[in-house]
C-alpha positions in Angstrom: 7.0 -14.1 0.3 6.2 -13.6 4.1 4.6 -14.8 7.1 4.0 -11.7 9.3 2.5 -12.2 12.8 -0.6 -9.8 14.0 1.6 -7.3 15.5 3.5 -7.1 12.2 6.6 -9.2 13.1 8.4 -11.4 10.6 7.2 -15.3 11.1 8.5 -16.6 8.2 9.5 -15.9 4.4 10.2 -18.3 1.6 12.7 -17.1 -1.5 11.1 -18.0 -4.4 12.0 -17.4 -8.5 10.5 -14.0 -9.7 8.8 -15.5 -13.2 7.0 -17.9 -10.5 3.3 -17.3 -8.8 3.7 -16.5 -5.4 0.6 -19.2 -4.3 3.5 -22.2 -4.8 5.3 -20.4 -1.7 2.3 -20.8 0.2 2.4 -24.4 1.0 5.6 -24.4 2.9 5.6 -20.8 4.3 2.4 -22.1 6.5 3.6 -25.4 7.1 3.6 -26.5 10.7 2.3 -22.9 12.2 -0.9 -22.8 14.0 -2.8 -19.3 13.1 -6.7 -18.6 13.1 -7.0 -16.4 10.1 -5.3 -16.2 6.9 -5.1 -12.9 5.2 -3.5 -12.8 1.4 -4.9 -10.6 -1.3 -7.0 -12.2 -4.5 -3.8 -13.3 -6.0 -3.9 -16.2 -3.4 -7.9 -17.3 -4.1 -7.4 -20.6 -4.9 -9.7 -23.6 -3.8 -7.1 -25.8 -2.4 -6.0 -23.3 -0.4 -9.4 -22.5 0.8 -9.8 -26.3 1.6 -6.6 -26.5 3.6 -7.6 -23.6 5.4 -10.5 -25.0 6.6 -9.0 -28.4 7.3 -6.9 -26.9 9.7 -10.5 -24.2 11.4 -8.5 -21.2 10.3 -10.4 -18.5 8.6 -9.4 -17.5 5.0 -9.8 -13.7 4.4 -9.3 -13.7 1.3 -11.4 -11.7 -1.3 -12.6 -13.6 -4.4 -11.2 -13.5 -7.9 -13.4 -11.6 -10.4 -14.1 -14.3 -12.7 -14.6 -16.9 -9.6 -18.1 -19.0 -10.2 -18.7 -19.1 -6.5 -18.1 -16.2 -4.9 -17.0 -16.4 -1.5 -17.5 -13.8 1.1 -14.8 -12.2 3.6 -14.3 -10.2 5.9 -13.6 -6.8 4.9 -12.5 -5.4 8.1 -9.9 -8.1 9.1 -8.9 -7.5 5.2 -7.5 -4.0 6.3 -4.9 -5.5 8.7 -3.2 -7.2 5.8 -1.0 -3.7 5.2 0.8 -5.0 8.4 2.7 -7.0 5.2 3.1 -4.0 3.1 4.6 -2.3 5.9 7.2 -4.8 6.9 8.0 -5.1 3.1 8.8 -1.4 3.3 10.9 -1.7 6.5 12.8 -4.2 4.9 13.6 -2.3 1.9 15.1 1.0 3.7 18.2 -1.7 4.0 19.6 -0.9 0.8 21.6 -4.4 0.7 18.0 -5.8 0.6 16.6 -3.4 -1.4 18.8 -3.4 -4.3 19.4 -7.2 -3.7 23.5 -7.0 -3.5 23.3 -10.3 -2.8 24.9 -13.1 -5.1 23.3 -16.5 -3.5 19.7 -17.0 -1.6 21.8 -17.9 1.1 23.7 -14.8 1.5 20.2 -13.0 0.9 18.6 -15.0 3.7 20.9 -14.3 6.0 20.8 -10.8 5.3 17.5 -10.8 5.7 17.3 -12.9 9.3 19.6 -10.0 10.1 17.2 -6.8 9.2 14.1 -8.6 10.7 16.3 -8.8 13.6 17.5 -5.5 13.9 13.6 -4.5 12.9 12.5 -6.2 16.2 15.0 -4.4 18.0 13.6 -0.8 17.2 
């Protein structure tokens, strides 16, 4: 999971398991970083995410779940920035180290992948 900036920089990531729901990542991929808006797809609609959001007066974009009681509105435009994450997911993955995850321990993958977002930024 990653944190990618406006401009469509790497932030922050978090490694997690794959059999696990990417919304437990959340939590400490946003921790101490100050941002305005939040923009995740409906995978991430959850309430206490919603409420921590708006604890801290930054704006969830986030379009509700299907089966949601309340259904929240968004904004739709600000929604069509969120390829930014797509996009840097696809840079990433024309490293065929990271791509094919070569890999034996998240350390060695972490490192690697400090190294592509650094050689990324460099382009």
């Amino acid at each position: 999971m990653a944190l990618v900036d406006a401009l469509g920089n790497l932030v922050s990531f978090v490694l997690q398991p794959g059999q696990r729901n990417d919304i437990i990542g959340v939590k400490p991929l946003i921790e101490g970083i100050s941002f305005e808006a939040l923009l995740a797809d409906k995978a991430f609609d959850a309430d206490w995410l919603r409420q921590e959001l708006d604890d801290r007066g930054a704006m969830a974009v986030i379009p509700p779940r299907s089966n949601r009681k309340v259904q929240y509105t968004y904004d739709k435009v600000m929604y069509q920035w969120r390829h930014l994450v797509e996009n840097y997911f696809a840079k990433i993955k024309e490293f065929r180290g990271i791509a094919t995850r070569y890999d034996k321990t998240d350390t060695s993958f972490k490192a690697n992948i400090n190294l592509v977002a650094a050689i990324i930024s460099m382009r």
